[in-house]
C-alpha positions in Angstrom: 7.9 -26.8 21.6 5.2 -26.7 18.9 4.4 -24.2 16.6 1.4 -23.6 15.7 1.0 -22.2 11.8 -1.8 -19.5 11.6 -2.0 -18.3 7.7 -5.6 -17.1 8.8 -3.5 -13.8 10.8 -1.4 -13.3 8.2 -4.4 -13.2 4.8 -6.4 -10.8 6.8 -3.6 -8.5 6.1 -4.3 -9.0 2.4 -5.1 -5.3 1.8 -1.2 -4.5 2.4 -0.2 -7.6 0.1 -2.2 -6.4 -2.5 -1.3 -3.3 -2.5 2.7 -4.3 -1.9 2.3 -6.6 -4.6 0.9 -4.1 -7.5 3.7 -1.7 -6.0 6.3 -4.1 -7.5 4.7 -4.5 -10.5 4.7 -0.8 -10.7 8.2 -0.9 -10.4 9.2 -3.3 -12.6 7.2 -2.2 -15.3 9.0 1.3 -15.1 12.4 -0.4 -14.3 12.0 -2.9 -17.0 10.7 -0.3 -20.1 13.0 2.5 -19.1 16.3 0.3 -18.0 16.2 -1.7 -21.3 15.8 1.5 -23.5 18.5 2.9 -21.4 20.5 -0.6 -22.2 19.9 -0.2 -25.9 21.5 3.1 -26.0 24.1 2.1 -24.1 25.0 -0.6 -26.4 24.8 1.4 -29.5 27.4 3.9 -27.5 29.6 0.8 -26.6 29.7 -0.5 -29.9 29.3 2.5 -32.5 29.0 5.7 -30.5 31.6 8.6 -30.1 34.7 7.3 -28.5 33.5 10.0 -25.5 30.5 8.4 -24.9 32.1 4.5 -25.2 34.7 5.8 -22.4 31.2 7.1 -20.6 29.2 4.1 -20.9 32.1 2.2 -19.9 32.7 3.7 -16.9 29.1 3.3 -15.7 28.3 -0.2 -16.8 31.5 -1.2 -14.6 30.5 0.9 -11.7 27.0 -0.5 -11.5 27.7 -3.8 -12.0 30.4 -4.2 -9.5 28.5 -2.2 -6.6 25.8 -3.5 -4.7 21.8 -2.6 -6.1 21.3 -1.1 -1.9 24.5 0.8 -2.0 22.8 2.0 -5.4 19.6 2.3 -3.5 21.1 4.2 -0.5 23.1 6.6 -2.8 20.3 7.9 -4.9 17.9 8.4 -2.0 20.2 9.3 1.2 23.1 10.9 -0.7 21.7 13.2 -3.6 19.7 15.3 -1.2 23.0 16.1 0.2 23.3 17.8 -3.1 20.0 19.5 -3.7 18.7 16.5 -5.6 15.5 15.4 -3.8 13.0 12.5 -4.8 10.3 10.9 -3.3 10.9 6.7 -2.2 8.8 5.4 -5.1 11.1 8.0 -7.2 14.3 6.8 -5.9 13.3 3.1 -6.3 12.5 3.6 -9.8 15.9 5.5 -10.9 17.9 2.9 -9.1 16.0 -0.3 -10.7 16.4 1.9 -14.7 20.1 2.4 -13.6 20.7 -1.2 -12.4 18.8 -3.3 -15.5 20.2 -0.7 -17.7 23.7 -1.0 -17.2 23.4 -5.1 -17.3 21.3 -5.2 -20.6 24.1 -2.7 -21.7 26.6 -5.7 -21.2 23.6 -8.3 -22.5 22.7 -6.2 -25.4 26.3 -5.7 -26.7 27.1 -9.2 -26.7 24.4 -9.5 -29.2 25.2 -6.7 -31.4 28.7 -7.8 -31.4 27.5 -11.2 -32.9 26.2 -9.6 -35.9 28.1 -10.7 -39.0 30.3 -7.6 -40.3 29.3 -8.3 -43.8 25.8 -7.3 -42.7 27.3 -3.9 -41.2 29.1 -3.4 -44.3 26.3 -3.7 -46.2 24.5 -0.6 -44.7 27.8 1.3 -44.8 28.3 0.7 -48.8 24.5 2.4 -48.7 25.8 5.6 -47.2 23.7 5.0 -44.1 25.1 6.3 -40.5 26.3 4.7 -37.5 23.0 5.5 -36.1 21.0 4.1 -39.3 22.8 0.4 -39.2 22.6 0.2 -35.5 18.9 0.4 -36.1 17.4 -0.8 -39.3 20.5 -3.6 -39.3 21.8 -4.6 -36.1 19.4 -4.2 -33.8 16.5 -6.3 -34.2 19.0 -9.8 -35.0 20.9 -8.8 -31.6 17.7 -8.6 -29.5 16.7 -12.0 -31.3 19.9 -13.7 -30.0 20.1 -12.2 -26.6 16.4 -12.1 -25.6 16.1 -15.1 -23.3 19.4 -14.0 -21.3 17.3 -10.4 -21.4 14.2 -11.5 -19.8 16.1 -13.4 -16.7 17.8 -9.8 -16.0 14.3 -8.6 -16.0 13.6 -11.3 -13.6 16.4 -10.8 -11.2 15.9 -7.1 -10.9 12.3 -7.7 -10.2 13.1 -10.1 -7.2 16.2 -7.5 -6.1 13.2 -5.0 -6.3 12.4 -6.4 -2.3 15.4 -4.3 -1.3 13.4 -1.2 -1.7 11.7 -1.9 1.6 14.7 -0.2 2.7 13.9 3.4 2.0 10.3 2.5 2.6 9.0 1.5 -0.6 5.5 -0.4 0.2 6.1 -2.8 -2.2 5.4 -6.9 -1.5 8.7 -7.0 1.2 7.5 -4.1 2.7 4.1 -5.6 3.3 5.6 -8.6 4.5 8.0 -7.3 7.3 4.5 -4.8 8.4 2.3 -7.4 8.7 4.9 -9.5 10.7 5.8 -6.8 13.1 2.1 -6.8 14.1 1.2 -10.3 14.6 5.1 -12.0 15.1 3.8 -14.6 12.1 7.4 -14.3 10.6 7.2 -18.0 8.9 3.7 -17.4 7.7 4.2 -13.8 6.4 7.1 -14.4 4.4 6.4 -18.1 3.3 3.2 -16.1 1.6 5.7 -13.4 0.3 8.2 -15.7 -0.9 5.2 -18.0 -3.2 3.5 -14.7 -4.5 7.7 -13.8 -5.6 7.7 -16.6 -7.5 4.1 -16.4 -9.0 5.5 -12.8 -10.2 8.8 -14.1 -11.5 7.0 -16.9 -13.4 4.1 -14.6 -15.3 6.9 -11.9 -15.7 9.0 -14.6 -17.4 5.9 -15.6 -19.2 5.2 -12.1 -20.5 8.8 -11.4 -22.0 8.4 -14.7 -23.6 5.2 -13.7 -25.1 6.7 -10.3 -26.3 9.4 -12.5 -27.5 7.4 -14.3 -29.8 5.5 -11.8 -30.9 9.0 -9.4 -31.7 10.3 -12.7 -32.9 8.3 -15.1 -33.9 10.8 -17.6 -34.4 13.4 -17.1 -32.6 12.9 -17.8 -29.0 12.6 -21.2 -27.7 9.7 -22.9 -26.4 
């Protein structure tokens, strides 16, 4: 048995693959912004925060990274409205992605900070400045140098985990993909066009962290 490849059924879907594909963009530009700001606070609670809020921290970075993203997913959309909590899918998809990449560039962030030289920590501390003050004027900036590559793959791999969302109903680019297969049975052709725009995202969104890279640090990231 032959089979025939039709790509022509498929692209005259491209309305839905557009609009799947700037879906997931949507989403990773929230997930990325809010999930590393989330990760940055999380490491300055790790590593100079209240001992409270380093028990806190703790507990979450181990909970989210040793659960699965849809069990994540799931909980945040089927299981808070249980509570009272209720949140549209794009709303839902969003939370989960900041809560995911933030508790991994917690762990990613930390390593950094914690490669800081103490003298340099010292140094702020014989100026009277807080916790707060060395974390940012001193540690911060050299930590997100050393740590930015490993940073931007996270980025990456959230992105691409992102497809999971099609499971509350998220139109995003997996979404589009399993609709326009359901209506003209071109599984191989839908997601083999899926699967190279994927990889067309994960290479510009690697190209755009390594841009901001060089532009937060101009001679620090590799080429």
């Amino acid at each position: 048995m032959r089979y025939h490849f039709n790509f022509g059924d498929v692209l005259a879907y491209y309305p839905w693959l557009i609009k799947g594909t700037l879906l997931t963009l949507e989403l990773i530009a929230v997930g990325g912004v809010l999930g590393i700001a989330l990760g940055i606070f999380g490491a300055w609670a790790r590593t100079s925060g209240p001992r409270a809020l380093r028990a806190v921290f703790g507990a979450y970075v181990e909970l989210i990274r040793n659960t699965p993203f849809l069990i994540q997913l799931f909980f945040i959309f089927f299981g808070l409205p249980s509570i009272g909590i209720q949140m549209t899918e794009l709303e839902a998809a969003s939370l989960a992605m900041v809560i995911n990449l933030g508790a991994y560039s917690t762990e990613i962030i930390r390593a950094g900070v914690e490669a800081i030289p103490r003298g340099q920590i010292e140094a702020g501390q014989c100026l009277a400045m807080t916790r707060l003050q060395i974390f940012r004027h001193i540690i911060l900036r050299p930590a997100l140098q050393k740590i930015w590559p490993a940073l931007s793959s996270q980025v990456v791999i959230v992105m691409l985990g992102s497809a999971a969302c099609s499971q509350i109903a998220v139109e995003d680019l997996s979404f589009a993909a399993n609709f326009i297969q359901s209506r003209n049975f071109r599984a191989f052709e839908s997601y083999f066009i899926a699967t190279g725009i994927y990889l067309v995202l994960a290479i510009l969104l690697r190209q755009v962290m390594r841009g901001i890279g060089l532009m937060l640090f101009p001679a620090k990231v590799p080429r």
